[in-house]
MARTI-422008 format. One line per field, with one value per atom (N, C-alpha, C): residue in three letters; residue number from 1; x negated, y negated, z; atom name. Coordinates in nm, 4 decimals. Example, Ala and Ser with C-alpha at 12.3 -4.5 7.8 and 13.67 -1.06 7.14 Angstrom:
rest: Ala  Ala  Ala  Ser  Ser  Ser
nr: 1  1  1  2  2  2
c1: -1.3190  -1.2300  -1.3200  -1.2850  -1.3670  -1.2900
c2: 0.5690  0.4500  0.3300  0.2250  0.1060  -0.0030
c3: 0.7800  0.7800  0.7800  0.7080  0.7140  0.7870
atom: N  CA  C  N  CA  C
This chain:
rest: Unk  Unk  Unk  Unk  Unk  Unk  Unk  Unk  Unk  Unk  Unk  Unk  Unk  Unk  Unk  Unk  Unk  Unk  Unk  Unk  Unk  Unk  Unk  Unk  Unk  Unk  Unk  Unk  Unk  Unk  Unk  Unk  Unk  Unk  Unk  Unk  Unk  Unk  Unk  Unk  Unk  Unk  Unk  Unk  Unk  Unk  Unk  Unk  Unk  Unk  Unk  Unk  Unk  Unk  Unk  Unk  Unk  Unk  Unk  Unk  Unk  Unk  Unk  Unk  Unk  Unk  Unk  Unk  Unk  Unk  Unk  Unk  Unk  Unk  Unk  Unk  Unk  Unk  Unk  Unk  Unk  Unk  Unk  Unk  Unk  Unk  Unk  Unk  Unk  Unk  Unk  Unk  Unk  Unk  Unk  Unk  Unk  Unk  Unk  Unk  Unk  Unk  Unk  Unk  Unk  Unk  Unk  Unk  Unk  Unk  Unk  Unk  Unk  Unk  Unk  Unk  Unk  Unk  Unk  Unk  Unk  Unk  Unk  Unk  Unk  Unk  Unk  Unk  Unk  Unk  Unk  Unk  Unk  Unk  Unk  Unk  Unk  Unk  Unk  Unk  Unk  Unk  Unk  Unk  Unk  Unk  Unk  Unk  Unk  Unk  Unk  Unk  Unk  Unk  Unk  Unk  Unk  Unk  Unk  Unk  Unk  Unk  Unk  Unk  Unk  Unk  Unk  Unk  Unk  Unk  Unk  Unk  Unk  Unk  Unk  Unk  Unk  Unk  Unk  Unk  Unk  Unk  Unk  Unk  Unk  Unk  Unk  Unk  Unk  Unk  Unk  Unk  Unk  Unk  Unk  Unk  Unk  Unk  Unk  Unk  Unk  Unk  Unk  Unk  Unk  Unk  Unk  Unk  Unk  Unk  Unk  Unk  Unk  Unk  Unk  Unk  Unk  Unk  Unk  Unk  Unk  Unk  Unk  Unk  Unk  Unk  Unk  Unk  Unk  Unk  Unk  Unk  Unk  Unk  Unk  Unk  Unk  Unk  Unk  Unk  Unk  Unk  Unk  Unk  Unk  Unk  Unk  Unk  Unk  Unk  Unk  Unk  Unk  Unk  Unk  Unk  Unk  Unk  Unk  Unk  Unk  Unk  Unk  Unk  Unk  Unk  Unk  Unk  Unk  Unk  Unk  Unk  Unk  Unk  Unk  Unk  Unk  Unk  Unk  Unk  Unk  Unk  Unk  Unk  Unk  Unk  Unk  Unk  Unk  Unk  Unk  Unk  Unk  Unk  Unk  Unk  Unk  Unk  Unk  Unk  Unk  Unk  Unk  Unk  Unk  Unk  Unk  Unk  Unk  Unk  Unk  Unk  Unk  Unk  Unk  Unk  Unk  Unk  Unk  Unk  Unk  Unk  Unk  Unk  Unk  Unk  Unk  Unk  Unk  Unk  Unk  Unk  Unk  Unk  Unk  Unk  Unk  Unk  Unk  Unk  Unk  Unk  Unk  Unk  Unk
nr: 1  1  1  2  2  2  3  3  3  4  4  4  5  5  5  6  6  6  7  7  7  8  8  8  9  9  9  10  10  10  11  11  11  12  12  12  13  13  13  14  14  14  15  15  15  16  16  16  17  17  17  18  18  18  19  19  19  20  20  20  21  21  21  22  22  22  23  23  23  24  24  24  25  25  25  26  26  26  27  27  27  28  28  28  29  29  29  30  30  30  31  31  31  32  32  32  33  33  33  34  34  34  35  35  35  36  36  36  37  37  37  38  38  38  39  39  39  40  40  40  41  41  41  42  42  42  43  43  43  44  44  44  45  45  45  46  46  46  47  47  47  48  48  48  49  49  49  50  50  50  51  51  51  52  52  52  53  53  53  54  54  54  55  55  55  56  56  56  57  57  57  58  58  58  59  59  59  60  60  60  61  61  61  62  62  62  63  63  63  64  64  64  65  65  65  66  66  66  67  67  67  68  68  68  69  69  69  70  70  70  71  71  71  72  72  72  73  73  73  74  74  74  75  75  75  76  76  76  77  77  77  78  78  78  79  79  79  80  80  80  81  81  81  82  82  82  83  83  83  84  84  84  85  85  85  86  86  86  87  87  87  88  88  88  89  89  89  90  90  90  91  91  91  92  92  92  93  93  93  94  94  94  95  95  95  96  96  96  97  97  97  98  98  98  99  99  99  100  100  100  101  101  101  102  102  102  103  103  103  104  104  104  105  105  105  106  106  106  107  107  107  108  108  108  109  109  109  110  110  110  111  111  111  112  112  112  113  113  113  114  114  114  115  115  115
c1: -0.2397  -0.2476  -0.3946  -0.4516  -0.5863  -0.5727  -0.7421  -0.7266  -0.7128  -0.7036  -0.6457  -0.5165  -0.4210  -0.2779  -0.2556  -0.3730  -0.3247  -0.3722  -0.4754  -0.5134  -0.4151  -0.3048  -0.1985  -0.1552  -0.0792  0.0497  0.0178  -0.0993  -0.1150  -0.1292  -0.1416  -0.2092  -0.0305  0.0458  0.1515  0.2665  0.2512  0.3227  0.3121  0.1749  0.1041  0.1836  0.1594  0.2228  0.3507  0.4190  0.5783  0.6515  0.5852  0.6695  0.6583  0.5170  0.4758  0.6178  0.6501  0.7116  0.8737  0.8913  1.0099  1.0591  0.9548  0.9755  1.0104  0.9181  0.9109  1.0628  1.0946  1.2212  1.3399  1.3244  1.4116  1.4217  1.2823  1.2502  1.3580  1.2723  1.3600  1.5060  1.5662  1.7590  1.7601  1.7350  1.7811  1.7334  1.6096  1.5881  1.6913  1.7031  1.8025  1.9443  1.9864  2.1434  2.1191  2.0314  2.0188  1.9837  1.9442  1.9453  1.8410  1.7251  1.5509  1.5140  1.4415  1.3749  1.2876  1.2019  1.1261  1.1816  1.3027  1.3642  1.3573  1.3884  1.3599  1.1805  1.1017  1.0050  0.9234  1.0225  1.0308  1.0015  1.1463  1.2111  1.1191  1.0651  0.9564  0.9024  0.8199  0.6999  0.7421  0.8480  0.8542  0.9000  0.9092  0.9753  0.8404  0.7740  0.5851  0.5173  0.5408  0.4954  0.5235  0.6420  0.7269  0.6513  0.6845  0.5679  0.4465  0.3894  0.2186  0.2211  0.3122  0.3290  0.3850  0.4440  0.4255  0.3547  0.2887  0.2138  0.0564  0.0299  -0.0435  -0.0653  0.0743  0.0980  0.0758  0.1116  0.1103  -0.0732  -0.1335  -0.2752  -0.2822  -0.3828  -0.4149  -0.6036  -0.6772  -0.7692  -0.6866  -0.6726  -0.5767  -0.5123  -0.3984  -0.3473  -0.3867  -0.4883  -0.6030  -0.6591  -0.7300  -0.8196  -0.7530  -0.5749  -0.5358  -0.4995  -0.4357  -0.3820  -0.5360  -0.6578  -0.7564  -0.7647  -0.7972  -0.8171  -0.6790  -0.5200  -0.4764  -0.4524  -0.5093  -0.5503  -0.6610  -0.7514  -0.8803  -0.8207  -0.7700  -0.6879  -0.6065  -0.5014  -0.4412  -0.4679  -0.6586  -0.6501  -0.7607  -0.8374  -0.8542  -0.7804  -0.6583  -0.5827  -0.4950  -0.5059  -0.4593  -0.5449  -0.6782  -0.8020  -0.7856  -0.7859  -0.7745  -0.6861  -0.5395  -0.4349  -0.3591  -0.4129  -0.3710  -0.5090  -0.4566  -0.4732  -0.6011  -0.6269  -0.7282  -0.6763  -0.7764  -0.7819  -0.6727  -0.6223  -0.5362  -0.3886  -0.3641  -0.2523  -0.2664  -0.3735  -0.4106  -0.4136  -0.4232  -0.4112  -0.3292  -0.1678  -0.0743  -0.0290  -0.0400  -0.0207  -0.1534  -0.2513  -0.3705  -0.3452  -0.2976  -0.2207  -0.1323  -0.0329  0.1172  0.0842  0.0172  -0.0056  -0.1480  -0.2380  -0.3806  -0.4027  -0.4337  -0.4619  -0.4031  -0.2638  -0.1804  -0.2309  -0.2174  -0.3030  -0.4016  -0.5327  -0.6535  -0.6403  -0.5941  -0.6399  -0.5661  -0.4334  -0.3765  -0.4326  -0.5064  -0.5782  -0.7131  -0.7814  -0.9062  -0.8556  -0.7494  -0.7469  -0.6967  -0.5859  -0.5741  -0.7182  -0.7973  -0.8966  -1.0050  -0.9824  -1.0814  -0.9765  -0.8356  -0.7350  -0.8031  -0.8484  -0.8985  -1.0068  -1.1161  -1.2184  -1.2353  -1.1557  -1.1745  -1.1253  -0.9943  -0.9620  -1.0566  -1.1320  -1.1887  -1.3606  -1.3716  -1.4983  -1.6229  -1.7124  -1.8188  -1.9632  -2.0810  -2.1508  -2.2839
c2: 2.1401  2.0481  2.0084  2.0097  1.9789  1.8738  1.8238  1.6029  1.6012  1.6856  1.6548  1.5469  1.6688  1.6361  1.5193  1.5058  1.3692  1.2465  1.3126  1.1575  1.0974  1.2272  1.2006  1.1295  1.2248  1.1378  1.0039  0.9798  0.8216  0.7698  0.8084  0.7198  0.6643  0.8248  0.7749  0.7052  0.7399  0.6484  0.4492  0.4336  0.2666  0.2722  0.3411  0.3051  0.3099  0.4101  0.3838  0.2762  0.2458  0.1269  0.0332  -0.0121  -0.1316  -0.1560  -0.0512  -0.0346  -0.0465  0.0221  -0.0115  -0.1666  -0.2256  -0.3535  -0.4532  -0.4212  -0.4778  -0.4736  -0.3567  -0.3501  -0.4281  -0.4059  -0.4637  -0.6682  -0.6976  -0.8559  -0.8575  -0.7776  -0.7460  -0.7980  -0.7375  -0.7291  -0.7944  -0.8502  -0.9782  -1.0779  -1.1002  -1.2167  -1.2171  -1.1373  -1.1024  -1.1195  -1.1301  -1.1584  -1.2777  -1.3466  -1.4663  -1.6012  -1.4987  -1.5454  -1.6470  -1.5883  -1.6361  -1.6063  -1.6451  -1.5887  -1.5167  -1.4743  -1.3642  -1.2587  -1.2401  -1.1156  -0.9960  -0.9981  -0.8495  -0.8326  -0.9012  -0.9141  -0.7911  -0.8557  -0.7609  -0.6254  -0.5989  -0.5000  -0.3711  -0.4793  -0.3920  -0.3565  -0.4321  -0.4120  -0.2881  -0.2830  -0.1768  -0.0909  -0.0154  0.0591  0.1297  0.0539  0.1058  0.1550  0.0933  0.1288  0.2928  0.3143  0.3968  0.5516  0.4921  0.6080  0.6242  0.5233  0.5453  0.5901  0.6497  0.6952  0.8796  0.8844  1.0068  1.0693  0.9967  1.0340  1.0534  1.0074  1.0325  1.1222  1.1379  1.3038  1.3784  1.3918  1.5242  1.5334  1.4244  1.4314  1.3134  1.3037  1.2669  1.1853  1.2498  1.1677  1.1075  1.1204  1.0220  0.8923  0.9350  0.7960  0.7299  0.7779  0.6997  0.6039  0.6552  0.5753  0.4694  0.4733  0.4032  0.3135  0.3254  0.2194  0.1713  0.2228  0.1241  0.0323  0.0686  0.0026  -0.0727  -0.0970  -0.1503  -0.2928  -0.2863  -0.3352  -0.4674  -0.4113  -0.4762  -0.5755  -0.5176  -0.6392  -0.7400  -0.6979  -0.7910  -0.9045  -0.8392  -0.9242  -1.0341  -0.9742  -1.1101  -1.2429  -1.0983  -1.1945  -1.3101  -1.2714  -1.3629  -1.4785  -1.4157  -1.5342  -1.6480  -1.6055  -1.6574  -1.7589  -1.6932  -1.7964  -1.9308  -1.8945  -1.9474  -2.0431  -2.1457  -2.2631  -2.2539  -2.2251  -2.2135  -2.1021  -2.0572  -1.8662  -1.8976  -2.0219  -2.0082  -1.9814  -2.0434  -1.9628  -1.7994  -1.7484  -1.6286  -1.5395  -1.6044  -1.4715  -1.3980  -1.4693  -1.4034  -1.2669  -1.2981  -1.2064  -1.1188  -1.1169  -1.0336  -0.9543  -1.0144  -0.9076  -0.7841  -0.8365  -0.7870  -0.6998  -0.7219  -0.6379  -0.5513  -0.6157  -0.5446  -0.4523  -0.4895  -0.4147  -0.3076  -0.3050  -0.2081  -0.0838  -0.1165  -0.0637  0.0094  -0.0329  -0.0481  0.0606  0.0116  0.1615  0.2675  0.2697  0.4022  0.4169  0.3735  0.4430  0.5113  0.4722  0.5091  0.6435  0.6095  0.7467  0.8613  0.8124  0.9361  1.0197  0.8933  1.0258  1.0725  0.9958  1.0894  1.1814  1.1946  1.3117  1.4506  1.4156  1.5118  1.5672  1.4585  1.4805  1.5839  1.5705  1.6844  1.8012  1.8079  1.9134  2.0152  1.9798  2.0472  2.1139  2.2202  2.2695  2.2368  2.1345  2.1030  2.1736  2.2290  2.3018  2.2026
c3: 1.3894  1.2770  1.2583  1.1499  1.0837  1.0821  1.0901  1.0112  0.9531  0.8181  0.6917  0.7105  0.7651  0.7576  0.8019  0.9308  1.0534  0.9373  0.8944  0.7956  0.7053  0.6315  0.5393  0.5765  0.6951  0.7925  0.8365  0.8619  0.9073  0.7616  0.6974  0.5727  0.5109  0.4956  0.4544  0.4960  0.7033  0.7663  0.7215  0.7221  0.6841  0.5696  0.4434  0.2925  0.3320  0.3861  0.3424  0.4275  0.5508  0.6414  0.6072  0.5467  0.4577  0.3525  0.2460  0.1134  0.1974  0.3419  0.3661  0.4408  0.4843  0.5143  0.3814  0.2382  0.1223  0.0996  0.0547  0.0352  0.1135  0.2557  0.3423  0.3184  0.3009  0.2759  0.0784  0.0325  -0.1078  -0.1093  -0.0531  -0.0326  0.0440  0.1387  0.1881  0.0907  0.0466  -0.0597  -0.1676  -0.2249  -0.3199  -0.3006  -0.1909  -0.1478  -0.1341  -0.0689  -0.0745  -0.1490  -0.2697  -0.3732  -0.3915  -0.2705  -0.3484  -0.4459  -0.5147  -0.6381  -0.6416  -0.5668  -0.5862  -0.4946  -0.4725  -0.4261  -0.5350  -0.6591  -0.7065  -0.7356  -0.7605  -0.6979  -0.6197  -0.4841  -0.3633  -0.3788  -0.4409  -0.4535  -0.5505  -0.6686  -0.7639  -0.6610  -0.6295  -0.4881  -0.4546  -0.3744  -0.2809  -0.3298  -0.5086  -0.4964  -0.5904  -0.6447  -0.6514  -0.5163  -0.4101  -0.2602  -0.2861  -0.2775  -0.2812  -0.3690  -0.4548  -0.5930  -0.5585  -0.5290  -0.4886  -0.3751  -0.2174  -0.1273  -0.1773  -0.2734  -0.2865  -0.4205  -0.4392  -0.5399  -0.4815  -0.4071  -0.2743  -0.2086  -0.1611  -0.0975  -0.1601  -0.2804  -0.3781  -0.4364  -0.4304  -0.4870  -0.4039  -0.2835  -0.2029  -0.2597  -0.3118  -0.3811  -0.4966  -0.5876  -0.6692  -0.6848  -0.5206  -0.4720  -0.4246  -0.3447  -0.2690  -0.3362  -0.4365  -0.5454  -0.5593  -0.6381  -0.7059  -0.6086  -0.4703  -0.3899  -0.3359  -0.3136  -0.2711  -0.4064  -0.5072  -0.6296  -0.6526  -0.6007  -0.6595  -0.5222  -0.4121  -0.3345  -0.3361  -0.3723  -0.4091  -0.5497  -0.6415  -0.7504  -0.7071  -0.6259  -0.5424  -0.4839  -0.3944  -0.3068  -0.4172  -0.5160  -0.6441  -0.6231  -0.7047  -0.7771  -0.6631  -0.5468  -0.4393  -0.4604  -0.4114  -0.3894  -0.5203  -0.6262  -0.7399  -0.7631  -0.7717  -0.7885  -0.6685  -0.5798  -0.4286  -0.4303  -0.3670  -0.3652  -0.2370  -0.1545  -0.0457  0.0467  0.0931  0.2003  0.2668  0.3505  0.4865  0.4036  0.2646  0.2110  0.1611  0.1373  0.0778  0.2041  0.3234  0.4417  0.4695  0.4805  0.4758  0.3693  0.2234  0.1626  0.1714  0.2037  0.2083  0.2882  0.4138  0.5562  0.5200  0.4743  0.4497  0.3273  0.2208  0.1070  0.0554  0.1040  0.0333  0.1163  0.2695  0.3997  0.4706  0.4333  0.4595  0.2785  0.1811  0.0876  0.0875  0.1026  0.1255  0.2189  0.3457  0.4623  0.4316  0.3586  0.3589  0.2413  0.1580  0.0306  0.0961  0.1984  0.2367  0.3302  0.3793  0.4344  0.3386  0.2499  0.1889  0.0944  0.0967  0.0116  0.1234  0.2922  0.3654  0.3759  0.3702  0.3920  0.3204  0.1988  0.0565  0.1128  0.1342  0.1834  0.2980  0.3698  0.4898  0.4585  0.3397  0.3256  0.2674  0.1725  0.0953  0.2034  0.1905  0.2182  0.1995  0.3080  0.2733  0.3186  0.2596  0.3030  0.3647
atom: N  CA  C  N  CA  C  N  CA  C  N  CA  C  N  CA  C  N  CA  C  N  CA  C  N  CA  C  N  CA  C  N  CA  C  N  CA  C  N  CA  C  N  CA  C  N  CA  C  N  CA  C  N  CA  C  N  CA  C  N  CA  C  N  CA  C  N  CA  C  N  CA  C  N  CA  C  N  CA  C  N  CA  C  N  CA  C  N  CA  C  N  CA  C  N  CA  C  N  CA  C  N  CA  C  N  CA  C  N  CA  C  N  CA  C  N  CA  C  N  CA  C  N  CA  C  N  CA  C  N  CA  C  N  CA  C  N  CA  C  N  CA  C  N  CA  C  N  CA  C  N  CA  C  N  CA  C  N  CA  C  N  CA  C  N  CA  C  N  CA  C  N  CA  C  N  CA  C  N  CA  C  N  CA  C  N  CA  C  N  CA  C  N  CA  C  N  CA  C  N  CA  C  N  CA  C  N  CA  C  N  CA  C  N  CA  C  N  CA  C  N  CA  C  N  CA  C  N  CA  C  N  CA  C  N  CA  C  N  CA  C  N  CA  C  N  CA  C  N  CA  C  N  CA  C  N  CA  C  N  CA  C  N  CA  C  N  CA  C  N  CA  C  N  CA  C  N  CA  C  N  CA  C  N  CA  C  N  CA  C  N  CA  C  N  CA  C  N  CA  C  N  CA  C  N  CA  C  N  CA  C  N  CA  C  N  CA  C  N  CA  C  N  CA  C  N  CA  C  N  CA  C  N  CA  C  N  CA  C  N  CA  C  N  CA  C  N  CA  C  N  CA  C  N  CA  C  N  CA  C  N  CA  C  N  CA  C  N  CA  C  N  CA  C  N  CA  C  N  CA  C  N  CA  C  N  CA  C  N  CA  C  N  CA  C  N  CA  C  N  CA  C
């Protein structure tokens, strides 16, 4: 196995456990009848798309989950009231993002032939 692949596989292991925890918080919120349970559920089912949309074009998804990462973690800073509430979702959502976006485009990066 090449680093390419190892970079995928880690990149897409981080995105999809992330997107399957989302989901899992999702349906329980949702039976329970929190309100931001479908929420959740969007969340994780974008996780989801941008995990194989990734795979299939690995610079691409990269880009878009570092870049949709970096908006997030704005729009966290922004709307949230001071950092010690903004850490939690920065953890759980940008960072898990962010690194499997950086790896999928060093994934690209290695694949391709550099002189």
């Amino acid at each position: 196995m090449n680093r390419s692949n190892r970079f995928r596989i880690a990149a897409a292991l981080i995105l999809g456990l992330t997107a399957i925890s989302w989901l899992f918080k999702g349906i329980v919120d949702t039976f329970s009848r929190v309100p931001g349970g479908i929420n959740n559920l969007v969340l994780a089912a974008a996780m989801f798309f941008l995990t194989l949309l990734s795979w299939k074009r690995p610079l691409l998804g990269g880009i878009i989950s570092a870049s949709l990462a970096v908006a997030l973690a704005i729009y966290f800073f922004l709307i949230l009231p001071d950092l010690q509430t903004a850490v939690l979702p920065l953890l759980l959502m940008c960072a898990p993002m962010a690194i499997s976006g950086l790896l999928f485009i060093e994934a690209d990066w290695t694949s391709k032939k550099r002189n």
